[in-house]
C-alpha positions in Angstrom: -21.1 -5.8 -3.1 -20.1 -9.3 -1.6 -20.4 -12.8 -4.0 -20.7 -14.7 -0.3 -24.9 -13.9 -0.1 -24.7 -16.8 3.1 -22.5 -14.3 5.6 -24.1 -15.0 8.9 -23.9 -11.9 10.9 -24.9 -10.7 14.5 -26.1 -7.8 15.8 -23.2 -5.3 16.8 -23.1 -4.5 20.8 -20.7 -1.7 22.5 -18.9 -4.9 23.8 -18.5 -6.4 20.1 -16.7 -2.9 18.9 -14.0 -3.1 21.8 -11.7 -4.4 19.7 -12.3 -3.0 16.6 -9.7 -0.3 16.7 -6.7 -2.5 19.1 -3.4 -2.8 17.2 -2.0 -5.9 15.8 0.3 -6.3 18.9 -2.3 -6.4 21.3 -5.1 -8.3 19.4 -1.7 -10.9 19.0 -1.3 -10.8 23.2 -4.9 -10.9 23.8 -5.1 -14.1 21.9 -2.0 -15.8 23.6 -3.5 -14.6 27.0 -6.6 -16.1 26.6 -8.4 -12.6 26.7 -10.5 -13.2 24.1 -11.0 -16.2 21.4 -10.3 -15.8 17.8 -13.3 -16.8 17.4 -15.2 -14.2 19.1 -12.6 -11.8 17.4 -13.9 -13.1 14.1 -17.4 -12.9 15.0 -16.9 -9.2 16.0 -15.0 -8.5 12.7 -18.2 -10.3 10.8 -20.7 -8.0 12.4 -18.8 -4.7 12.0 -18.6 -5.5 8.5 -21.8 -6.6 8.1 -22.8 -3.5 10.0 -21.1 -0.8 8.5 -19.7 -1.8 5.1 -22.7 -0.6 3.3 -21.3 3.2 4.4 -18.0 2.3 2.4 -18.4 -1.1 0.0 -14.4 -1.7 1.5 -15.1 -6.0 1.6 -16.5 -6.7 -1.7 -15.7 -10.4 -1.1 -16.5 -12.6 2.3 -14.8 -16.1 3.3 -17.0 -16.5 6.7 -17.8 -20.0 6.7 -14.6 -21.1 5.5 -12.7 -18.2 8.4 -15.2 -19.9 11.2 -13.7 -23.1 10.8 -10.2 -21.4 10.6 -10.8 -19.7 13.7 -12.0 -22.7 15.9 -9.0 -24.2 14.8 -6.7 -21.4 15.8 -8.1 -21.7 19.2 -7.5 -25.6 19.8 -4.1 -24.2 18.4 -4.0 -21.3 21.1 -4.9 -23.9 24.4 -3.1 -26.4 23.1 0.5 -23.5 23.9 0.8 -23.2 20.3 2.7 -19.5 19.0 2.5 -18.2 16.1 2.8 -14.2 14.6 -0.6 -14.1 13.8 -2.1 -17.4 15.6 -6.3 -16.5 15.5 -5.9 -12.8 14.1 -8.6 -11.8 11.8 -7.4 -10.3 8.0 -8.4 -9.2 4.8 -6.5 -8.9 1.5 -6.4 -7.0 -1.7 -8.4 -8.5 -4.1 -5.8 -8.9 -7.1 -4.7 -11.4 -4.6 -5.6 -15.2 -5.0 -7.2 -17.0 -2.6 -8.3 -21.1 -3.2 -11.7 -20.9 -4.0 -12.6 -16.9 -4.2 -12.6 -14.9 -7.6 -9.7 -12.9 -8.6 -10.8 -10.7 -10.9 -9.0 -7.4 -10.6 -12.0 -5.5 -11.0 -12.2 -6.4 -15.0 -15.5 -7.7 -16.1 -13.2 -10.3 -18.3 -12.5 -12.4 -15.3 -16.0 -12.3 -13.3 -16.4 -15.8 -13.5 -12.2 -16.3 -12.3 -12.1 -18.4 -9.3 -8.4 -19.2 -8.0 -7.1 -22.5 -7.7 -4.2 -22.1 -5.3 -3.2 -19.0 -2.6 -1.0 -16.5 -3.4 2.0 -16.9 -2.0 1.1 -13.9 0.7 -2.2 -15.5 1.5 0.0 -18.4 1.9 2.2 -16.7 4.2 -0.7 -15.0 6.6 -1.9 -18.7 7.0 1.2 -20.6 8.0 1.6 -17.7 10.1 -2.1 -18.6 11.6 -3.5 -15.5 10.2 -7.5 -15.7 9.4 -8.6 -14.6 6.1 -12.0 -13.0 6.4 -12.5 -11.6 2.9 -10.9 -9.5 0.1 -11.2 -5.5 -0.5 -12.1 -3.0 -3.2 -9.8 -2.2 -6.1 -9.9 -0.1 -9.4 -10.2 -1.8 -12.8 -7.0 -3.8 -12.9 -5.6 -1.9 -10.7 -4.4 1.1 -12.4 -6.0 3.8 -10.8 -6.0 5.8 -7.3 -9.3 5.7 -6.9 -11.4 2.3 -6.2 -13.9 1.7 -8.2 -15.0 -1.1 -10.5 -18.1 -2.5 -12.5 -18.0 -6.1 -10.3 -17.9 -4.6 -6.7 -18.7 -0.2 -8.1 -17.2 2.5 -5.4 -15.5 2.2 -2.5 -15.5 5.3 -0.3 -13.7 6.8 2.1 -14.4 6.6 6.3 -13.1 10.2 6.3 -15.7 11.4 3.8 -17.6 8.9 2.0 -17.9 11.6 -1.2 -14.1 11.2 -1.3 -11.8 8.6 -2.4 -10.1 5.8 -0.1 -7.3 5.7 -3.0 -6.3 3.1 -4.9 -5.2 0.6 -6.6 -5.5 -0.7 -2.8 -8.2 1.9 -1.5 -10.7 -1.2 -0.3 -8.0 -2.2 2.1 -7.0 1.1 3.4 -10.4 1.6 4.5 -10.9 -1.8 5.7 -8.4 -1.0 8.3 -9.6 2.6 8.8 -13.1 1.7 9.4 -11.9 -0.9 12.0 -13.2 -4.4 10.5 -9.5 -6.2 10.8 -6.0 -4.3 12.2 -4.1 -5.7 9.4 -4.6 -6.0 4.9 -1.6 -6.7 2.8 -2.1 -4.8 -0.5 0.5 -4.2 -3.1 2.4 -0.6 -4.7 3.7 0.2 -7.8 2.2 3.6 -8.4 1.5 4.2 -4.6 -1.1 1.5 -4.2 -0.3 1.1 -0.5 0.9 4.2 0.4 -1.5 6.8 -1.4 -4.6 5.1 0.3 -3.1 5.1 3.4 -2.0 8.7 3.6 -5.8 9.6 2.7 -7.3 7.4 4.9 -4.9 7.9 8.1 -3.3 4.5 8.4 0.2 3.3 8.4 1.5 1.1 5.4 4.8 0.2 4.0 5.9 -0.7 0.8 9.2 -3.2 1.4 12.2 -3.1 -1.1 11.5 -4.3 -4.1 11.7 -8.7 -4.9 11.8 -9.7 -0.9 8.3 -10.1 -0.5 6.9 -13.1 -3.6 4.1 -11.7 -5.9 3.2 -15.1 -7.2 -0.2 -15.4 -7.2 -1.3 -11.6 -7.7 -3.4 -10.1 -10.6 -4.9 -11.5 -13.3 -4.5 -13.1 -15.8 -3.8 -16.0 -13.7 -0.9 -18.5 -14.0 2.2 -15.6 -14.6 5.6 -16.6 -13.3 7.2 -13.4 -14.2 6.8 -11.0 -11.3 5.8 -7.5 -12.6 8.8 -5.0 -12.6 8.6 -2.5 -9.3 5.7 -3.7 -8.3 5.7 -4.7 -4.5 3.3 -6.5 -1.6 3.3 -5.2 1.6 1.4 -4.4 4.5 -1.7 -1.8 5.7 -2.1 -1.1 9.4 -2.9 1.5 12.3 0.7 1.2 13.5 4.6 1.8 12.1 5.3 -1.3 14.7 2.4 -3.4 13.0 4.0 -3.4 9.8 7.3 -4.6 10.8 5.3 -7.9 12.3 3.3 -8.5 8.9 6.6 -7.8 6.9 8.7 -10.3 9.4 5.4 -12.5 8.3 5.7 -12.1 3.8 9.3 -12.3 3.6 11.0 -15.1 2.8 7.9 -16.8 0.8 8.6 -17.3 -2.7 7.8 -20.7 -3.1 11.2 -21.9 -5.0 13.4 -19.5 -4.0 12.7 -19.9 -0.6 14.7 -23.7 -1.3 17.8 -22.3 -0.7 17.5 -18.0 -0.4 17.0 -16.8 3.1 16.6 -12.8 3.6 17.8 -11.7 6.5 17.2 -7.6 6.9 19.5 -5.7 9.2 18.3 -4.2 12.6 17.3 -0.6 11.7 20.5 1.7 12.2 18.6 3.5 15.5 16.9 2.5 18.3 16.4 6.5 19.4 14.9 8.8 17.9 18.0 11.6 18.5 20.6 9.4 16.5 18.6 9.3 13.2 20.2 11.9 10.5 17.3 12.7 8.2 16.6 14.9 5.0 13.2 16.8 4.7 12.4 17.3 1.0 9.2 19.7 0.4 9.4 20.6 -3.2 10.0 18.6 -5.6 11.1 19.7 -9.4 8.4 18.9 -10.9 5.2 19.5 -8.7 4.7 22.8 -6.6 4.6 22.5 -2.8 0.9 22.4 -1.6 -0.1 22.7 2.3 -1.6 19.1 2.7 1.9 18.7 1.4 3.6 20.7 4.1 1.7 20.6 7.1 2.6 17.0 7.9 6.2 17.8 7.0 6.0 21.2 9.3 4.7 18.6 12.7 7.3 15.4 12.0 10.7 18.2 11.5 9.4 19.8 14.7 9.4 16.2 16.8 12.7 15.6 14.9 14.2 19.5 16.2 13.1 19.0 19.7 14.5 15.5 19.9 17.8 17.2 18.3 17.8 15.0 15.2 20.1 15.9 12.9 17.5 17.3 9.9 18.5 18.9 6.7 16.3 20.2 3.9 18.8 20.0 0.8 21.9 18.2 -0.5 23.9 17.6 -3.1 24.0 13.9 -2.3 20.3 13.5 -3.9 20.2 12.1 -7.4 18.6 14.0 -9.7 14.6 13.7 -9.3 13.6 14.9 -12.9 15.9 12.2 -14.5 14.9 9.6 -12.1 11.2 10.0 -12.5 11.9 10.1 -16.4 13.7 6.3 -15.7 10.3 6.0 -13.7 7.8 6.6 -15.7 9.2 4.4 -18.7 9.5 1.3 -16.8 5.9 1.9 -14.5 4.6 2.2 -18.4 6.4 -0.3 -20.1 5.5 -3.6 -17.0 2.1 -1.9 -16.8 1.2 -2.4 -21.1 2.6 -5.7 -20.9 -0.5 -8.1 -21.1 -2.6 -5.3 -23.0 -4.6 -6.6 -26.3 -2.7 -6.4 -30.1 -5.4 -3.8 -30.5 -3.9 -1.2 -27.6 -0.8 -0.9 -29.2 -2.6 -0.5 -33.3 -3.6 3.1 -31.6 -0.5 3.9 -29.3 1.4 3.6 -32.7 -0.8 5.8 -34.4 0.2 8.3 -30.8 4.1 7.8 -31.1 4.0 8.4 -34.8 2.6 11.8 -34.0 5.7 12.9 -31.8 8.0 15.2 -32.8 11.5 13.3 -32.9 12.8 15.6 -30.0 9.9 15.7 -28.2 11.2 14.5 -24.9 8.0 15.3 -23.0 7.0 13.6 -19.9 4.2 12.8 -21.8 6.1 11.9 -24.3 8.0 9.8 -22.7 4.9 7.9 -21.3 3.6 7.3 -25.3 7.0 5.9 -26.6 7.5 3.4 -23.4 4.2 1.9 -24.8 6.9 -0.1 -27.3 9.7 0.0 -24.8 12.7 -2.5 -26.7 14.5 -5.0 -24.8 17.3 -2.7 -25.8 15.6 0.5 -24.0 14.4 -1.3 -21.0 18.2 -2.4 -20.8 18.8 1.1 -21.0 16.4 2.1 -18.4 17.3 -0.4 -15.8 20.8 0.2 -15.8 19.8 4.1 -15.2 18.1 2.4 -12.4 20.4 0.9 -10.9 22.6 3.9 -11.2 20.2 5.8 -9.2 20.0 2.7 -6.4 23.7 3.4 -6.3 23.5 7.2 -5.9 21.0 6.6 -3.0 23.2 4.4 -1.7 25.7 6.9 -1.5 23.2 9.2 0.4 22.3 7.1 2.9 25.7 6.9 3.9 25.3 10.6 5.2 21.1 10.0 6.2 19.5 7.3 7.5 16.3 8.3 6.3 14.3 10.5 4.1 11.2 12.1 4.3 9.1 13.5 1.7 5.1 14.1 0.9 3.0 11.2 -0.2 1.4 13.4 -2.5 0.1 17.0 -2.9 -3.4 16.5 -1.9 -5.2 14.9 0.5 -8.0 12.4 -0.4 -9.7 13.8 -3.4 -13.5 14.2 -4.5 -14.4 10.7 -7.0 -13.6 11.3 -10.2 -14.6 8.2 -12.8 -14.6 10.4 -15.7 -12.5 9.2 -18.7 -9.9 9.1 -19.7 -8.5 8.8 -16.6 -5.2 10.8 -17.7 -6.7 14.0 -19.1 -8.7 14.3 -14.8 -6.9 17.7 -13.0 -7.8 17.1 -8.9 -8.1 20.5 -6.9 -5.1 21.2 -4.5 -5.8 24.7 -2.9 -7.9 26.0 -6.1 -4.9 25.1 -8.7 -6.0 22.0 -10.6 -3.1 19.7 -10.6 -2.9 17.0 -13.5 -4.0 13.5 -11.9 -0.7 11.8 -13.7 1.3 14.3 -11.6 -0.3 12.6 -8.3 2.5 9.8 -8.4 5.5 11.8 -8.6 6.2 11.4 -5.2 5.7 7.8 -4.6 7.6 7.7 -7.8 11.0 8.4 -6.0 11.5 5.3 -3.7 10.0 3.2 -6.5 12.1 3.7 -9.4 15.3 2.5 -7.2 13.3 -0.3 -5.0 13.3 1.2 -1.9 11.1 0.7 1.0 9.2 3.7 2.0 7.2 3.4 5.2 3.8 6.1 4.9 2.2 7.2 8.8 -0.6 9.3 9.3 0.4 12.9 11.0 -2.3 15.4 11.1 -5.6 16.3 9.5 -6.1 19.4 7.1 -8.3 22.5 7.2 -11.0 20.4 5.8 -10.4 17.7 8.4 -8.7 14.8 6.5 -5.6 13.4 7.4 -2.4 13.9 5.5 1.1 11.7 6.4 4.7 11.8 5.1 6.6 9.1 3.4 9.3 7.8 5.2 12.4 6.7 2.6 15.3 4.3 3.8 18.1 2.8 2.6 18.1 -0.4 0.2 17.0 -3.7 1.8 17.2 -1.3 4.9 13.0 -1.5 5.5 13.6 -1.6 9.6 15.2 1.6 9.8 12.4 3.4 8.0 10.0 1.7 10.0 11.3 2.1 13.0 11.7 5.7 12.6 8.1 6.1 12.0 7.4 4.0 15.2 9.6 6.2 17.3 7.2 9.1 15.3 4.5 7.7 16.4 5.0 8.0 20.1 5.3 11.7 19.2 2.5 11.6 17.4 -0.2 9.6 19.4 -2.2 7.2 18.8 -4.4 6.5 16.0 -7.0 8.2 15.7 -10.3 6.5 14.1 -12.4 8.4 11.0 -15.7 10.4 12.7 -17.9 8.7 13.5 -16.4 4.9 13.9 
């Protein structure tokens, strides 16, 4: 569904899909060299779109007129020997974010008729860096699922296999990129939302450390000047060293801290891949190995052995996985209930009444952080930061770890409710959907940045990645691990059919 009904398109030619799939770094060269306009780029993003959208309802909202005149003025900008990181490049973003004159809605009916004001303070960031927002992409109902679906924009479906899921909460823009309408989205992660819909629809993402890239201007409703706890921005693209140039890009853009606070990241601890130390984690406590869990884990630790990377597949160094996703899930709960109705939390009372007193369930756990006290969430972020610390001890033995993104690849859609009580298939065992975030769960909880490439397809042809954890305001080293990966790996490889 798109609310711009005036979208001019043109008919798509084999010349007009030569750049669909290019990366960021050479649609960024292109430009500088005079190879092609950013206006013709636009023009061939436009058609795509317009052309094969339909198949996956990624773009649910369009900015043409208003990108045309961006674009023009990028390339005055480019002849007159102007630079900038993304000076003409075509992009889309996740719908939660605001974007002067577009609706922000979320995908809640309550805000249809939402139209923001003022740019988020990513959008904000893409244009100063001469980005050109084309549109904005697919997302669940305020954004608290991993699948993408809504009753604004309804389904968005994956390239792969439209009857399966592109993910969520930021599935429109994983599929956006997969289905080659722009080489760069910025969506945003607190259950996965980046990394999840990028592992099922084969594209890289990264989800930074947690407070250096600004979420002002994200999610609904509007106005907020509390950033939501764990929750993250960062970038989708085809490639680990695309990321690091959209990340260089959303730092450093919260728009008062930014007076007098300057991140500066440290180079990552490598430049070759045989000096990286990394643990392999397969299993984790919680959630039983599965192969689309494996198999990408089986390819990366055989690049790592033949490159004579130090690898390991257990130590006592890690913190303690069950306690830290318990730490987890009371916070994800707690800054996800926040702005729910008096009448939410009449019933969840009526649920945490029913508990047994020692009932220290997972589940349980989940029900009781619905009335999480300023005492408890004390509680809970020191144990936090008592995790960050234990990592931090751990990293000074690894430089990087790698784990699953999750135990399944992308998933038949499910919209039944409610959403907790869906199982998904992994291998004929039905796994409990809530048990889908356990592994994105472990770089969260402690603000880590976790960098998520694509790395082979399973028996039923889908692609599957690994998750790439580093070290605390570290984000270069994990990403460019998974660049040095990637050369291993190949390159990307487009959905069949695009």
């Amino acid at each position: 569904m798109s609310v711009d009904a005036s979208v001019e398109t043109r008919p798509v030619t084999k010349q007009s899909q030569d750049w669909a799939y290019a990366d960021l770094r050479q649609v960024v060269a292109a430009l500088a060299a005079g190879q092609v306009t950013a206006i013709d780029l636009l023009e061939r993003a436009l058609a795509r779109i317009a052309e094969r959208d339909g198949e996956i309802n990624a773009v649910v909202v369009h900015d043409a007129a208003r990108a045309r005149v961006a674009a023009r003025a990028a390339d005055a900008a480019l002849q007159r020997g102007e630079r900038l990181p993304l000076l003409g490049v075509p992009v889309t973003v996740k719908e939660s974010f605001d974007v002067a004159g577009l609706p922000t809605t979320s995908g809640d009916p309550a805000y249809r008729d939402l139209v923001a004001t003022k740019d988020a303070a990513v959008v904000d960031a893409l244009r100063r860096a001469g980005a050109i927002i084309v549109g904005k992409t697919n997302v669940p109902l305020a954004l608290g699922d991993i699948q993408s679906f809504n009753a604004i924009y309804g389904r968005s479906d994956n390239p792969w296999n439209p009857s399966t899921t592109p993910g969520g909460s930021s599935g429109g823009s994983a599929a956006a990129v997969a289905a080659g309408f722009v080489a760069l989205e910025v969506g945003t992660d607190i259950g996965g939302s980046i990394r999840i819909p990028a592992h099922f629809c084969g594209v890289a993402a990264h989800k930074p450390t947690y407070g250096i890239v600004s979420m002002v201007g994200n999610g609904v409703p509007p106005g907020r000047f509390a950033e939501r706890d764990l929750s993250c921005a960062g970038p989708l693209a085809r490639r680990a060293a695309d990321l690091s140039i959209a990340l260089d890009v959303l730092i450093n853009n919260d728009p008062l801290a930014r007076k007098a606070i300057h991140v500066s990241l440290p180079p990552a601890r490598h430049t070759a891949l045989r000096d990286f130390r990394v643990l392999v984690l397969r299993e984790h406590p919680l959630l039983a190995a599965s192969d689309d869990a494996t198999l990408p884990l089986d390819r990366v630790q055989a690049i790592l052995s033949d490159a004579g990377v130090k690898v390991d597949t257990t130590s006592d160094l890690l913190p303690d996985l069950v306690a830290s996703h318990k730490v987890y899930q009371q916070l994800l709960i707690g800054t996800s209930l926040a702005y729910k109705p008096a009448a939410f939390f009449d019933t969840a009372r009526i649920a945490v009444d029913a508990l047994a007193p020692d009932d220290d369930s997972f589940e349980a756990v989940r029900v009781r952080s619905s009335f999480l006290s300023h005492r408890d969430w004390l509680l809970a972020n020191e144990a936090r930061l008592a995790l960050r610390d234990r990592w931090e001890k751990l990293f000074e033995t690894y430089d990087a770890v790698l784990t699953p993104v999750s135990v399944s690849a992308a998933f038949a859609h499910d919209h039944s409710q409610p959403r907790d009580a869906r199982f998904v298939d992994v291998h004929g065992s039905a796994v409990p959907y809530l048990n889908l975030f356990v592994w994105v769960g472990v770089p969260t909880v402690a603000g880590l940045p976790a960098t998520v490439i694509p790395v082979a397809r399973n028996a039923k042809g889908l692609p599957v990645g690994v998750q790439i954890i580093g070290p605390y305001l570290e984000d270069k080293t994990p990403l460019v691990l998974a660049e040095l990966l990637e050369q291993q790996l190949g390159d990307f490889v487009p959905p069949p059919g695009w």
